[in-house]
Backbone as a chain_set.jsonl record, in Angstrom:
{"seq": "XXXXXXXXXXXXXXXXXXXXXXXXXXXXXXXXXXXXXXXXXXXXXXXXXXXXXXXXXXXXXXXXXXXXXXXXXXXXXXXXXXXXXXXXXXXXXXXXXXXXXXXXXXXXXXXXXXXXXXXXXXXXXXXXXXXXXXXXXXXXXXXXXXXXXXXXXXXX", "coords": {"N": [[-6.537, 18.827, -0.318], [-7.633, 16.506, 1.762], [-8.94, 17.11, 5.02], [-7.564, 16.137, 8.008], [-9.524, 14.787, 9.719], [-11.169, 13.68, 8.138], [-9.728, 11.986, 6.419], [-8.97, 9.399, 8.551], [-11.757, 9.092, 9.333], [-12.421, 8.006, 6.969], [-10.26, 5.47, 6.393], [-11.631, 4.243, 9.34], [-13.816, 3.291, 8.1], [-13.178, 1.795, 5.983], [-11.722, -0.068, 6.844], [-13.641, -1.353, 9.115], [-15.298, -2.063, 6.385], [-13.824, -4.268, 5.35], [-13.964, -6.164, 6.738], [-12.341, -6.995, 9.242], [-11.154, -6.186, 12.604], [-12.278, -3.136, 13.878], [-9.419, -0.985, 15.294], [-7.702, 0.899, 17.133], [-4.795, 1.358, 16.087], [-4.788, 0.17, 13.367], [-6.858, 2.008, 12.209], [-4.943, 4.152, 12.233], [-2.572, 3.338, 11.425], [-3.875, 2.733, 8.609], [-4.908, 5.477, 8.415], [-2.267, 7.146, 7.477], [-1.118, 5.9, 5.657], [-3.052, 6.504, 3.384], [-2.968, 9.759, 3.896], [-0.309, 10.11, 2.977], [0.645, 9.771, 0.019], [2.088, 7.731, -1.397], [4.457, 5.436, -0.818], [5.389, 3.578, 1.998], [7.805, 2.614, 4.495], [8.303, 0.697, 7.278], [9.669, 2.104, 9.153], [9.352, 4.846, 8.272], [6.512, 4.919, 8.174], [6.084, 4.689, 11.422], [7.78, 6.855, 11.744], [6.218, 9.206, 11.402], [3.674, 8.885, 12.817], [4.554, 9.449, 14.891], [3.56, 11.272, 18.005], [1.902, 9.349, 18.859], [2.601, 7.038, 18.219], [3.165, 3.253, 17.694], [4.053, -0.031, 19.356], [6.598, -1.765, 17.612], [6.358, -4.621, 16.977], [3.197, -4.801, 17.104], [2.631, -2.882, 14.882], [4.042, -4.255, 12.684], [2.4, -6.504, 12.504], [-0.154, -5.642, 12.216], [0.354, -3.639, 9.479], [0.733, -6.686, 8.273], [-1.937, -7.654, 8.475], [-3.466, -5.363, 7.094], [-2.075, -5.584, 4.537], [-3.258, -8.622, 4.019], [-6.232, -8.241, 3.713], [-6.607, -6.88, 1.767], [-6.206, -4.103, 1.537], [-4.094, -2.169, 1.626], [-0.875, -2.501, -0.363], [1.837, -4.026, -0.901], [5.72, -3.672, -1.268], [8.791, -5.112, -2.295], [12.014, -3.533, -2.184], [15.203, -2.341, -3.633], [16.575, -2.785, -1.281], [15.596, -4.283, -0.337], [13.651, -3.305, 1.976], [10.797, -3.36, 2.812], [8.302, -1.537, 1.432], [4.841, -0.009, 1.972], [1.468, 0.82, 0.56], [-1.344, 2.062, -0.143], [-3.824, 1.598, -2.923], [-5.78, 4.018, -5.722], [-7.745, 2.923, -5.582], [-8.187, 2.166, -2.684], [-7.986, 4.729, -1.332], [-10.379, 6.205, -2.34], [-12.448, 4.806, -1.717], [-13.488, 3.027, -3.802], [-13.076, 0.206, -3.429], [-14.074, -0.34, -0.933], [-15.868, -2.904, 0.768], [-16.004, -4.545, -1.38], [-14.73, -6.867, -0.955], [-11.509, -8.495, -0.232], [-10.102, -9.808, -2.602], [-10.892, -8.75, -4.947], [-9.871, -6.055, -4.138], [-6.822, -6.655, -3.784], [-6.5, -7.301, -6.11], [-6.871, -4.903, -7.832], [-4.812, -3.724, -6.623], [-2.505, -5.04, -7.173], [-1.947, -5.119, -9.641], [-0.721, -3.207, -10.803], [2.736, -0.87, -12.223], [5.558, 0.014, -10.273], [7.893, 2.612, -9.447], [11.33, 2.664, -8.332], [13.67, 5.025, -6.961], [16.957, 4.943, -7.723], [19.166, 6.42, -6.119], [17.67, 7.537, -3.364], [15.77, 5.812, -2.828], [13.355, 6.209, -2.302], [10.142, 5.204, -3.69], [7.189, 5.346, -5.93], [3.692, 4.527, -6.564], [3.036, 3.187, -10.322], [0.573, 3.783, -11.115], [-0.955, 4.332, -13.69], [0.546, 2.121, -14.631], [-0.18, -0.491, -16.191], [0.551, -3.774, -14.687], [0.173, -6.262, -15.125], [-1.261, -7.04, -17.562], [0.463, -7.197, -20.06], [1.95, -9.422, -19.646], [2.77, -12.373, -20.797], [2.43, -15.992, -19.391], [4.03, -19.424, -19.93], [1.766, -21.994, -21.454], [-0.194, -23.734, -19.733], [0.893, -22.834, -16.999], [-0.004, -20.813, -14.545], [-0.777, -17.068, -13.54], [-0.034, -15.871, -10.973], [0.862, -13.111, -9.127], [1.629, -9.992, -9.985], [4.637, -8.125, -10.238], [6.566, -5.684, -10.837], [9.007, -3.2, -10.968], [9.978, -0.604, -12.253], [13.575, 1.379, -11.982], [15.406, 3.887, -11.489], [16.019, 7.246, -11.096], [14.671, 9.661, -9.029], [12.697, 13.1, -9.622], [14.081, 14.711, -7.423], [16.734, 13.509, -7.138], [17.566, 13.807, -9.538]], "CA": [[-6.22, 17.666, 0.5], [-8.689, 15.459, 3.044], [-8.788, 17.021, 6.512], [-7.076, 14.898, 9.17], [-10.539, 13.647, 10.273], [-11.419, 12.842, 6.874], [-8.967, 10.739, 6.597], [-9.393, 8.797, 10.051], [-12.988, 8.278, 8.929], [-12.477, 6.961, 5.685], [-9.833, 4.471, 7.061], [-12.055, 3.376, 9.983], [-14.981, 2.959, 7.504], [-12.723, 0.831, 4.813], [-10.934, -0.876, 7.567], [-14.655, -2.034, 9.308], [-15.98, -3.081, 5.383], [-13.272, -5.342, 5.011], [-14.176, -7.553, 7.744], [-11.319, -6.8, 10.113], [-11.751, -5.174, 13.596], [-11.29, -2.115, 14.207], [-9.001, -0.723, 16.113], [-6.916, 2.196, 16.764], [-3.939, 1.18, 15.431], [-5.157, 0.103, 12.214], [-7.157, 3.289, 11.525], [-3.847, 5.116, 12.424], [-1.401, 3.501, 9.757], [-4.281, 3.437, 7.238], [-4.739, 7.035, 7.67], [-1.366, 7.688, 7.531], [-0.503, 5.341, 4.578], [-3.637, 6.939, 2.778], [-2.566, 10.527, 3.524], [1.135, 9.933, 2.323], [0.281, 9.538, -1.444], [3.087, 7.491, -1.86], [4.41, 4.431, -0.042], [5.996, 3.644, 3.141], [8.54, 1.465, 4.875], [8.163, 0.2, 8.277], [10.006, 3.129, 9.612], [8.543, 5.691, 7.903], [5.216, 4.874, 9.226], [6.635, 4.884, 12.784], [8.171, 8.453, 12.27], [5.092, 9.681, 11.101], [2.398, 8.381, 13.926], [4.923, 10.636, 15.861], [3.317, 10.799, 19.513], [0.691, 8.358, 18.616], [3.16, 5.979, 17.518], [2.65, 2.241, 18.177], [5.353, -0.401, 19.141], [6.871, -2.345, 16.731], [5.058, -5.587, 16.482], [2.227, -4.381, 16.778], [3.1, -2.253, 13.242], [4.172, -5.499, 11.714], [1.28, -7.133, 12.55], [-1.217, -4.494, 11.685], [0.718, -4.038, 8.137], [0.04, -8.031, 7.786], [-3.359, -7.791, 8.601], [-3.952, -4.714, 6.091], [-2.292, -6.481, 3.223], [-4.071, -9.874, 3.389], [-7.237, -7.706, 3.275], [-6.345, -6.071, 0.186], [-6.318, -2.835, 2.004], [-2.944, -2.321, 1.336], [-0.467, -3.234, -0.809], [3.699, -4.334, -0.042], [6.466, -3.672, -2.114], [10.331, -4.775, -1.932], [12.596, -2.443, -3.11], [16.434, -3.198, -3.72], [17.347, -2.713, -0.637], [14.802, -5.547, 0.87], [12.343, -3.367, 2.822], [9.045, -3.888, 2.409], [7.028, -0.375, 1.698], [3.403, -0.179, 1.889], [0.733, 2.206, -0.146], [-2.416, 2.438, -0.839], [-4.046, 1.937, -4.357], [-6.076, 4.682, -5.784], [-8.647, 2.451, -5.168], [-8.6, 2.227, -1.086], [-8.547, 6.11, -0.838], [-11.399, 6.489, -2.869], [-13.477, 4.173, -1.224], [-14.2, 2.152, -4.949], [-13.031, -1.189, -3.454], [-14.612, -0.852, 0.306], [-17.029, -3.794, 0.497], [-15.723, -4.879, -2.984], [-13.307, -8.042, -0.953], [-10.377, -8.526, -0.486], [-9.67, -10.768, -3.651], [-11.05, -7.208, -5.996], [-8.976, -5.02, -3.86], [-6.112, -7.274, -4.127], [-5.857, -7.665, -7.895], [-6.1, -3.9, -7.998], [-2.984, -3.239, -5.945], [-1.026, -5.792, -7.365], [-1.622, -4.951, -11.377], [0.349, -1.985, -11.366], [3.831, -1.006, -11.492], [6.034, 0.754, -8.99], [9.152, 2.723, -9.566], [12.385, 3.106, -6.893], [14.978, 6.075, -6.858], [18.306, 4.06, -6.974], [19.443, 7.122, -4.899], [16.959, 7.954, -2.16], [15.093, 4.39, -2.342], [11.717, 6.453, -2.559], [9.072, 4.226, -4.008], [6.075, 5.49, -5.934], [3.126, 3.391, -7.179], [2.888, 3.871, -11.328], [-0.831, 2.994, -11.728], [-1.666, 3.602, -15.211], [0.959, 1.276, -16.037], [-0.775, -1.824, -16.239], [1.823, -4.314, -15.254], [0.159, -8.374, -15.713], [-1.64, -7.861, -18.936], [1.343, -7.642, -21.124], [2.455, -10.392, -19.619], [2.165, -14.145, -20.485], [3.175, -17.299, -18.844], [3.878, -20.833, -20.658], [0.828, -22.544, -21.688], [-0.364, -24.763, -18.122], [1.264, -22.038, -15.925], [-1.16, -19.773, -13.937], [0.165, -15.888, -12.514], [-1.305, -15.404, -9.382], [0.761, -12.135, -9.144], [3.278, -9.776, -11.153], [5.512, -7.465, -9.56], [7.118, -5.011, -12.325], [9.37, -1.871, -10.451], [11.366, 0.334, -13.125], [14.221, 1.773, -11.801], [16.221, 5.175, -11.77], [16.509, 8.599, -10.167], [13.315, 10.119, -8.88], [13.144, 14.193, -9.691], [14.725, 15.222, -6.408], [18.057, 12.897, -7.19], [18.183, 14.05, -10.748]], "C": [[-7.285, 17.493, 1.583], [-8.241, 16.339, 4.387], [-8.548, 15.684, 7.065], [-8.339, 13.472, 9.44], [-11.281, 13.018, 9.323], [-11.093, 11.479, 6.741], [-9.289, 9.923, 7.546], [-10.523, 8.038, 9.456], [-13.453, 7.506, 8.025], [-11.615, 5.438, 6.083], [-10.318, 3.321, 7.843], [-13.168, 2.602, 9.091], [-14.241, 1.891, 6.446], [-12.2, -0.315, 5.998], [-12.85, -2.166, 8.578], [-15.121, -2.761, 7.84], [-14.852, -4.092, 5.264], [-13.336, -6.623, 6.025], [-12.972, -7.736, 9.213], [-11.956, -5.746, 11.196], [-11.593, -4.067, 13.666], [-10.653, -1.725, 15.135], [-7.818, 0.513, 16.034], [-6.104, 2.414, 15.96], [-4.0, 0.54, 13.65], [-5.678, 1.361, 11.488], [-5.978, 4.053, 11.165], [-3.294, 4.503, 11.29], [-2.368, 3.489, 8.536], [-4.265, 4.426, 6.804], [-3.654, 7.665, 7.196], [-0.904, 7.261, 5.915], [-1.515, 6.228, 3.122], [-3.034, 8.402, 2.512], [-0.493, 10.657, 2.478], [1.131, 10.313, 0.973], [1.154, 8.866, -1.933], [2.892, 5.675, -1.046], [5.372, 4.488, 0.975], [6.929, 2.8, 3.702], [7.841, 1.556, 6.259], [8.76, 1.835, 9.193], [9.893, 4.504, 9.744], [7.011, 6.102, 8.454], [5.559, 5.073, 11.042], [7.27, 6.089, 12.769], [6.914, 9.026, 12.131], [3.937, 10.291, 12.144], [3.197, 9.283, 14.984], [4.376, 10.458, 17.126], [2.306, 9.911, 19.502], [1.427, 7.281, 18.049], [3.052, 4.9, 18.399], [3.968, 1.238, 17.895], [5.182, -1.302, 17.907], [6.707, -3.902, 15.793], [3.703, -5.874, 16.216], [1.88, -3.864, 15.201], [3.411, -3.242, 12.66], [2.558, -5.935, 11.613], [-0.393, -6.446, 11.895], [-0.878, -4.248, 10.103], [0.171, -4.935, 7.228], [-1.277, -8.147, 7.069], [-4.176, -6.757, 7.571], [-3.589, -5.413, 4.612], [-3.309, -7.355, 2.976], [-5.264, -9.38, 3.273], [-7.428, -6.972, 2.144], [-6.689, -4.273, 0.543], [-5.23, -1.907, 2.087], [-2.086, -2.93, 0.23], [1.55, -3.173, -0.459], [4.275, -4.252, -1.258], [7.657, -3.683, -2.19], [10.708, -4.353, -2.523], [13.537, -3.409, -2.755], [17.111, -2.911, -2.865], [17.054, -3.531, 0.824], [14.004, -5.217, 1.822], [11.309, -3.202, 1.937], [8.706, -2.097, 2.558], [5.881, -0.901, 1.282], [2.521, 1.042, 1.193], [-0.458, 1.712, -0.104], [-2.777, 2.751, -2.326], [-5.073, 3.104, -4.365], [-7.703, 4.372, -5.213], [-9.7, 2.582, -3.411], [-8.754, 3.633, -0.797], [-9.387, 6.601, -0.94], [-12.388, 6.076, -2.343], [-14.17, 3.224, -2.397], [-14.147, 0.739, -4.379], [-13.387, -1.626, -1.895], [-15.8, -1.839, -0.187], [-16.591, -4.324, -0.284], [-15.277, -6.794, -2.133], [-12.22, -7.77, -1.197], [-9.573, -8.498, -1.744], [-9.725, -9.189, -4.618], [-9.823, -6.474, -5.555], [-7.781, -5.555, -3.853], [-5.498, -6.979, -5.262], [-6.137, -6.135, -8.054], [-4.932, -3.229, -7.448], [-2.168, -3.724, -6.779], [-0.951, -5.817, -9.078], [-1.394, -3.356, -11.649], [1.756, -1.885, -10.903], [4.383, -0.23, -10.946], [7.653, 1.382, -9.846], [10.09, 3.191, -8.51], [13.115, 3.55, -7.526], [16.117, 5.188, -6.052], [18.579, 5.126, -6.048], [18.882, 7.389, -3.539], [16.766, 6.901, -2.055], [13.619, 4.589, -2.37], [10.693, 5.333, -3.334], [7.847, 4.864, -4.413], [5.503, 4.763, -7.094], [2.919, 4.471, -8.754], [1.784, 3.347, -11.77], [-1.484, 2.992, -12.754], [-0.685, 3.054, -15.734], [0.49, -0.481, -15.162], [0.585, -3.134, -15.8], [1.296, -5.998, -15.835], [-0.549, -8.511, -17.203], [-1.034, -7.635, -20.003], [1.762, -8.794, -21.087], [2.149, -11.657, -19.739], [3.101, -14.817, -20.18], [3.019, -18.537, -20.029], [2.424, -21.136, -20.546], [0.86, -23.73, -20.31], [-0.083, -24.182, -17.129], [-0.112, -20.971, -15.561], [-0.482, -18.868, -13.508], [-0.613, -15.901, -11.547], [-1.224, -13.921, -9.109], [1.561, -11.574, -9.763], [3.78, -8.762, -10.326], [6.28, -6.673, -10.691], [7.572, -3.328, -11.481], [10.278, -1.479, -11.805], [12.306, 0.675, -11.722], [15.363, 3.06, -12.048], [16.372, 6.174, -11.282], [14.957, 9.319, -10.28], [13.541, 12.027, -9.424], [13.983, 15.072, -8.808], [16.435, 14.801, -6.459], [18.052, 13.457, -8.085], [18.811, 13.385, -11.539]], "O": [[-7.704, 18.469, 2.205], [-7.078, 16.176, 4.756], [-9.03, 14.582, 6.801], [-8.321, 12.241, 9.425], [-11.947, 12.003, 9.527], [-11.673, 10.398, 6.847], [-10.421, 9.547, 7.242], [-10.506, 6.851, 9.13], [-14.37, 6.684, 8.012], [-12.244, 4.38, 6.076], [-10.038, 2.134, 7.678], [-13.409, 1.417, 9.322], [-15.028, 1.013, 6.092], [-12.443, -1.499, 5.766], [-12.967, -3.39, 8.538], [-15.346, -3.969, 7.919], [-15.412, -5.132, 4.919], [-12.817, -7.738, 5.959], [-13.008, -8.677, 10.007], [-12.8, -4.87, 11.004], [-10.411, -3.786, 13.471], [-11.193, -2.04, 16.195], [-7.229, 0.898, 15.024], [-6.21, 3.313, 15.126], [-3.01, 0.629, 12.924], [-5.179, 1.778, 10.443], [-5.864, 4.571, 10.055], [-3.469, 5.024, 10.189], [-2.0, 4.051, 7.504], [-3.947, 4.784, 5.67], [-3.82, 8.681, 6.522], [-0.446, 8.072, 5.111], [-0.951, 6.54, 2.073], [-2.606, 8.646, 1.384], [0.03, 11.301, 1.569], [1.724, 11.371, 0.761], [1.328, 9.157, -3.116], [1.896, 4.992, -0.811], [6.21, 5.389, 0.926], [6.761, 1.756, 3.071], [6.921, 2.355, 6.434], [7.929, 2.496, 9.816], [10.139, 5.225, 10.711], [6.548, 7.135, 8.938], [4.866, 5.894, 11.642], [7.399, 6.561, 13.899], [6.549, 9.432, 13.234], [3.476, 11.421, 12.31], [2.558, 9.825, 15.886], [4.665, 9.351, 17.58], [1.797, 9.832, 20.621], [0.78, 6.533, 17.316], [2.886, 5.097, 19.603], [4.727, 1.314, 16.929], [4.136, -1.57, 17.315], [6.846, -4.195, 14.606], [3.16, -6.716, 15.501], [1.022, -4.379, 14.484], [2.82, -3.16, 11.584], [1.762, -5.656, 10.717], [-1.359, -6.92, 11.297], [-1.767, -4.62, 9.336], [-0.434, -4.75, 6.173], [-1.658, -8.467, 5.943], [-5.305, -7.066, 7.189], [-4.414, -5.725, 3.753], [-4.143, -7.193, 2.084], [-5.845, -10.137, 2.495], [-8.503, -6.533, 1.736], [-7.306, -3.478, -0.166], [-5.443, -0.825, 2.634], [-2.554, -3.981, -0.206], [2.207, -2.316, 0.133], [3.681, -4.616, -2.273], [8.167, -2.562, -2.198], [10.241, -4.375, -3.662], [13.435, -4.479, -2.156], [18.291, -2.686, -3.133], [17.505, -3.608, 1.967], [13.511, -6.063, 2.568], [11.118, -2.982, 0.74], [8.848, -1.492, 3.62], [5.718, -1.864, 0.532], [2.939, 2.193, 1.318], [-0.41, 0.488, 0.016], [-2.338, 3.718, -2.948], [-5.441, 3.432, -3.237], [-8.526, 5.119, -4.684], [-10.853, 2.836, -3.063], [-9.651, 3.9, 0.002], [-9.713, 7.454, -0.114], [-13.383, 6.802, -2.359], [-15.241, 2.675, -2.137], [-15.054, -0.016, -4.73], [-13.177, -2.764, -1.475], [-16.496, -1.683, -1.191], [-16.784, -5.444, 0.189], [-15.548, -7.808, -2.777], [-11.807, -7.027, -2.087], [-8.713, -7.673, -2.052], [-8.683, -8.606, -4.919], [-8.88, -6.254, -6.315], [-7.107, -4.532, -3.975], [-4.364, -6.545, -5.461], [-5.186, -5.833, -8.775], [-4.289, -2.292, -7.92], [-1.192, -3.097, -7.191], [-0.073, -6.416, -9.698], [-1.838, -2.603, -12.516], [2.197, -2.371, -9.861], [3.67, 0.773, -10.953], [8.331, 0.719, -10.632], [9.701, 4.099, -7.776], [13.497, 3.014, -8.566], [16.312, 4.851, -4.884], [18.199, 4.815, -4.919], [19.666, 7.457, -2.592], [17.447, 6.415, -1.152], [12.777, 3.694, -2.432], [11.26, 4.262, -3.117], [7.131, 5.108, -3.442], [6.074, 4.413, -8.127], [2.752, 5.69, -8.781], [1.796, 2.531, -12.692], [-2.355, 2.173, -13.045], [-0.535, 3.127, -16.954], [0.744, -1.15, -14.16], [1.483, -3.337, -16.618], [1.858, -6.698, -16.677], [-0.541, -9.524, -17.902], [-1.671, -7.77, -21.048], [2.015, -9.405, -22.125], [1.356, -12.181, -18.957], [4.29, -14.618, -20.433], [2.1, -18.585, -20.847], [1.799, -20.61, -19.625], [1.838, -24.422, -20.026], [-0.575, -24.641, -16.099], [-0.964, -20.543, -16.339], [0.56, -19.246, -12.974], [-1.842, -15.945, -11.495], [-2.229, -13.241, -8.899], [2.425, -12.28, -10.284], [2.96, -8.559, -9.431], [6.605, -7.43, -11.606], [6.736, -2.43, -11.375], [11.206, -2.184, -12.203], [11.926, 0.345, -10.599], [16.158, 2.919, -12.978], [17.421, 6.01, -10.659], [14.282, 9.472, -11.297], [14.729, 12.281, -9.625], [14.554, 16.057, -9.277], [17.294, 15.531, -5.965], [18.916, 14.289, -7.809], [19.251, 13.9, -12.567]]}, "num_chains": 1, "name": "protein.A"}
């Protein structure tokens, strides 16, 4: 696993190529969302950041601002919060510089599965989820969304 300051530095360095400022609070939930390996809710990230934690609009807003950069990606579960992850992509550093629009369409073409019991959330990235799928002839996808569902190994 990445030392702490690893992390940090990869964050600030993806978070400057994407064209966004930097700033503390951005490095902080990237690094955090990066080290995780998983994904996060709103709350989760805020236990985390622990004494470095940042108030609560701020954390929305910072969230925002990592999605629409494709530096991030969001995911509702069935219980309507929003978690956040990191594709394999943003940890790696393959889609710094790349744009948004690249790092984008790799977040959002894979699928995710949630533990009806816990609610956990992890991204399932070799499963492809938009190119099985087709739309009517004249329709365009912009994006696909595809969670399985069932009991993670810890629920059983």
């Amino acid at each position: 696993m990445k030392h702490t300051d690893d992390i940090h530095s990869a964050a600030r360095e993806q978070v400057r190529e994407s064209g966004l400022r930097v700033t503390t609070a951005r490095v902080r939930v990237l690094a955090e969302l990066s080290a995780s390996g998983g994904l996060l809710s709103h709350q989760d990230i805020e236990q985390r950041l622990g004494r470095h934690r940042i108030d609560r609009v701020t954390l929305y807003r910072v969230l925002d601002s990592l999605a629409e950069h494709g530096l991030v990606h969001r995911v509702a579960g069935n219980d309507r919060i929003w978690r956040f992850g990191v594709g394999r992509g943003a940890t790696s550093g393959a889609t710094a510089g790349a744009g948004a629009s690249v790092a984008r369409e790799l977040h959002e073409r894979h699928a995710h599965f949630q533990c009806s019991d816990c609610g956990k959330v992890v991204c399932l990235s070799e499963v492809a989820a938009g190119r099985a799928l087709r739309v009517p002839r004249g329709y365009r996808a912009e994006s696909v969304e595809l969670t399985v569902r069932g009991r993670c190994p810890q629920c059983g």
